[in-house]
Residue frames as qw, qx, qy, qz and C-alpha x, y, z in Angstrom:
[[0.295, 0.604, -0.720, 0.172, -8.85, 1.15, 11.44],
 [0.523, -0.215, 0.717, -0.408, -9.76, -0.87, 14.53],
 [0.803, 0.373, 0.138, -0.444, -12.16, -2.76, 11.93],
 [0.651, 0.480, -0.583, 0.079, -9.09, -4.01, 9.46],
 [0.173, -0.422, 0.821, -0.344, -6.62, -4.17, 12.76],
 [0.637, -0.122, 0.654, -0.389, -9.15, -6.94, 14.06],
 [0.822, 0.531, -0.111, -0.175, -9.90, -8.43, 10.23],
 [0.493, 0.625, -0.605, 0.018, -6.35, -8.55, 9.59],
 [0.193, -0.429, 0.813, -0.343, -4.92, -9.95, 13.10],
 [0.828, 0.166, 0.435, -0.311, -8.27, -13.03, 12.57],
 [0.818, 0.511, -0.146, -0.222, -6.96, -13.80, 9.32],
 [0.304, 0.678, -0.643, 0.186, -3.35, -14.23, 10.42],
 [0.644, -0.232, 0.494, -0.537, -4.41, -15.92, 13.11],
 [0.945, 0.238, 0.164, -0.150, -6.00, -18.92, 10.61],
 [0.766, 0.538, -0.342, 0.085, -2.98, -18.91, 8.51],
 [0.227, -0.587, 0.713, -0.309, -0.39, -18.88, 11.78],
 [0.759, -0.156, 0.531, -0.342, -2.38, -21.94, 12.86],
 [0.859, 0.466, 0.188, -0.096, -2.61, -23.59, 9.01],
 [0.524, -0.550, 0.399, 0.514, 1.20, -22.84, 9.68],
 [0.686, 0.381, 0.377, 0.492, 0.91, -20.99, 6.09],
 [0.308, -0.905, -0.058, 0.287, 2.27, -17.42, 7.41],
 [0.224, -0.620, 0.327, 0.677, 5.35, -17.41, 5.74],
 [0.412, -0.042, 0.599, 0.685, 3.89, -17.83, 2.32],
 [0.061, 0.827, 0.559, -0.001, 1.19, -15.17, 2.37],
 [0.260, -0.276, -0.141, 0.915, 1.49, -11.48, 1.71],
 [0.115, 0.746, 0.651, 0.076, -1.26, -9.14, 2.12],
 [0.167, 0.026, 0.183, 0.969, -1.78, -5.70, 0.70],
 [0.116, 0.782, 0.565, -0.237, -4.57, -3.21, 1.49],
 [0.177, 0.070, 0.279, 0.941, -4.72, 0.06, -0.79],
 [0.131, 0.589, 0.414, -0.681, -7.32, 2.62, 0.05],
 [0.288, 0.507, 0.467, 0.665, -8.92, 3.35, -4.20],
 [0.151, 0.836, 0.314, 0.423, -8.97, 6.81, -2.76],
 [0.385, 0.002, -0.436, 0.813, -7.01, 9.09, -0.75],
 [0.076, -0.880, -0.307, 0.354, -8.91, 12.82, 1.42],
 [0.137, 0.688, -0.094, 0.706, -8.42, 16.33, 0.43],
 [0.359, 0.188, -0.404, 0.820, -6.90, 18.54, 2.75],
 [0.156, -0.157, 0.095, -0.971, -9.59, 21.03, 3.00],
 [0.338, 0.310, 0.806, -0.373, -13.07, 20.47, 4.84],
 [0.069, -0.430, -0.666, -0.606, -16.07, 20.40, 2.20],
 [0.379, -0.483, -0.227, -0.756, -19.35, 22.19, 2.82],
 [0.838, -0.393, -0.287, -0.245, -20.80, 19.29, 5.12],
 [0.428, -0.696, 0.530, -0.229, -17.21, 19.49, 7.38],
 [0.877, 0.166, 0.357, 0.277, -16.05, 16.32, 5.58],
 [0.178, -0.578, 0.640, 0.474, -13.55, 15.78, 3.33],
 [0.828, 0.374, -0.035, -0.416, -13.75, 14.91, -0.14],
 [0.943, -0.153, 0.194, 0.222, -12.35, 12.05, -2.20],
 [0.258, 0.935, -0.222, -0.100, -8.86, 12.87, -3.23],
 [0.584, 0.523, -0.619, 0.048, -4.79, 11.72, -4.25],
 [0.163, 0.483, -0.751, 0.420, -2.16, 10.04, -2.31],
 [0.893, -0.335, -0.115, -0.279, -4.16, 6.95, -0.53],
 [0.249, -0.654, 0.707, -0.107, -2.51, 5.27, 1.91],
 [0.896, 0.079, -0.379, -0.220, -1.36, 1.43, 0.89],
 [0.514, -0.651, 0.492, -0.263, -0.22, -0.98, 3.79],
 [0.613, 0.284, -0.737, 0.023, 2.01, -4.42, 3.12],
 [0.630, -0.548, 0.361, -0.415, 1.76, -7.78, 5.42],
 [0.972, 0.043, -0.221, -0.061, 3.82, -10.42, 6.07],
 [0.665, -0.606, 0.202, 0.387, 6.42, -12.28, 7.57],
 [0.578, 0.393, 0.184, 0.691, 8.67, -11.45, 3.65],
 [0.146, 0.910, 0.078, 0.381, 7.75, -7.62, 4.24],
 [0.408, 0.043, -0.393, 0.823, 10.31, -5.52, 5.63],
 [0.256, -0.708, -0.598, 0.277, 9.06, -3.15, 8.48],
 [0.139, -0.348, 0.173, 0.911, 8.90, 0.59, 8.52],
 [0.448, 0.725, 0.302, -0.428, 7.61, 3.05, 6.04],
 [0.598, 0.000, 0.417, 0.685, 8.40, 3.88, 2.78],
 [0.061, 0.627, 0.232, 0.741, 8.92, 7.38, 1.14],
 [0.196, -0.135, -0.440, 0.866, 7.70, 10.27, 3.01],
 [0.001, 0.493, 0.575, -0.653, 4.93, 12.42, 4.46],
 [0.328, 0.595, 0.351, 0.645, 3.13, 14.34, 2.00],
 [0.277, -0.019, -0.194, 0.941, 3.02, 17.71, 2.72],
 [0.050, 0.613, 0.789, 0.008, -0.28, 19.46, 3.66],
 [0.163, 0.785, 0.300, -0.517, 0.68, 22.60, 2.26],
 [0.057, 0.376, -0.703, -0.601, 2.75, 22.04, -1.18],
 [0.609, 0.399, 0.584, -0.358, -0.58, 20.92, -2.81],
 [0.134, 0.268, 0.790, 0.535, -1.91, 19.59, -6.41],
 [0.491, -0.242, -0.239, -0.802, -5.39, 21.78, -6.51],
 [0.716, -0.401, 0.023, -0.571, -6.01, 20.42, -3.37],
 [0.976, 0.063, -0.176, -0.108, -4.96, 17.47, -3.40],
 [0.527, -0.776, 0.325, 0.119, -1.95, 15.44, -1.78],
 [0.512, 0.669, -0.509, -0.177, 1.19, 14.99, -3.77],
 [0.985, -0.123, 0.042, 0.112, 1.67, 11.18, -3.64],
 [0.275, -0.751, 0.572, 0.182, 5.79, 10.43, -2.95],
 [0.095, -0.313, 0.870, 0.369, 5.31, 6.89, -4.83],
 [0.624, 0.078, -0.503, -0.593, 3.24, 5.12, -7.95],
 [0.775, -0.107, 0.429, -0.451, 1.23, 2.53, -6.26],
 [0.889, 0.380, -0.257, 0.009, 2.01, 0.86, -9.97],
 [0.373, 0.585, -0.654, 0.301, 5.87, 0.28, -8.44],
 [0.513, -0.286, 0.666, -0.458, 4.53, -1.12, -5.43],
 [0.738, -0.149, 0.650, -0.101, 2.94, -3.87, -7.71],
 [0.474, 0.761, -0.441, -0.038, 5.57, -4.04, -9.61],
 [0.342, -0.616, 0.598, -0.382, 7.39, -5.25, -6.41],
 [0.677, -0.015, 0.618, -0.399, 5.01, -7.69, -6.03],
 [0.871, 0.411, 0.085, -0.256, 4.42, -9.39, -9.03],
 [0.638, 0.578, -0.487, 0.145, 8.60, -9.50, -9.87],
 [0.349, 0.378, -0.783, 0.350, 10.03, -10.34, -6.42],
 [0.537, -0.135, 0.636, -0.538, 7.28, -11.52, -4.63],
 [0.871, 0.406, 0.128, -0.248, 4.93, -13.30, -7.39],
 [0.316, -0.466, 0.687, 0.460, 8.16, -13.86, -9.67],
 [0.499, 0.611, 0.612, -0.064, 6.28, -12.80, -12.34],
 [0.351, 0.053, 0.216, 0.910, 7.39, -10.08, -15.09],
 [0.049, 0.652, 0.598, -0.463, 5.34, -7.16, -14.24],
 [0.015, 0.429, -0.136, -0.893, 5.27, -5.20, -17.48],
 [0.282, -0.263, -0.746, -0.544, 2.83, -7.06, -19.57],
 [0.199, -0.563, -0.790, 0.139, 0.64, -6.37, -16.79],
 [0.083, -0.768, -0.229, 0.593, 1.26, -2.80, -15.84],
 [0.359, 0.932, 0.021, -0.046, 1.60, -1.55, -19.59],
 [0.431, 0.860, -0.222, 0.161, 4.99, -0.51, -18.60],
 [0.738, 0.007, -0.510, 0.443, 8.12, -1.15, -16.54],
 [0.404, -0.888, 0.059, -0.209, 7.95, 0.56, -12.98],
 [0.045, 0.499, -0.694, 0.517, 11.03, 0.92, -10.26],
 [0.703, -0.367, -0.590, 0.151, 10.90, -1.93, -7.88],
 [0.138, 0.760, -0.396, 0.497, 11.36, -0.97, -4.46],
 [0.091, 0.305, -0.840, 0.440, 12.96, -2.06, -0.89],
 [0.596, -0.373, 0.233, -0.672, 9.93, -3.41, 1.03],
 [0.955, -0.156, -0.244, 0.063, 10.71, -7.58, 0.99],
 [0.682, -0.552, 0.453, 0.159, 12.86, -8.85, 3.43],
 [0.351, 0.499, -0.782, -0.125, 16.12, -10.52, 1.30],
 [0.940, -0.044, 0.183, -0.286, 15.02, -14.50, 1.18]]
């Protein structure tokens, strides 16, 4: 975490300065989430519910959805609260202003995470 934190806070940095901050938004998404349970080696394997993180000055602050639970399990696994597809959904219709079902196949739920522009 320290690694992104210091990635992310350099990159903003360039765009503050290149005074193109408010027309950037960045999105990290983890292509894997942990199991709960320790593996053989006291690790954790690879498993659901990754964690995806929104930046900019458009994003609204806060979380969305909730905690998963780390005992109401999938075979192990954590029950994600939202499709990652609706997150860019989000993006692509009220950030990109783009129609986001010929990309994602289908038509996802938008949800709250821009600011109102």
């Amino acid at each position: 975490m320290t690694q992104l934190s210091q990635g992310v806070a350099a990159f903003w940095a360039d765009l503050k300065q290149q005074r193109n901050d408010q027309r950037v938004m960045m999105m990290t998404f983890s292509e894997f989430g942990r199991r709960v349970e320790a593996n053989a080696s006291n690790g954790t394997d690879h498993g659901a519910a990754a964690p995806m993180l929104l930046f900019g000055k458009g994003v609204r602050e806060g979380v969305i959805g909730n905690h998963p639970s780390l005992t109401d399990l999938d075979h192990g696994d954590l029950k994600y609260g939202i499709d990652f597809r609706s997150v860019y959904a989000t993006i692509l219709q009220d950030w990109l202003e783009t129609p986001s079902k010929p990309i994602l196949g289908q038509q996802f739920q938008t949800l709250p995470v821009l600011k109102d522009v």
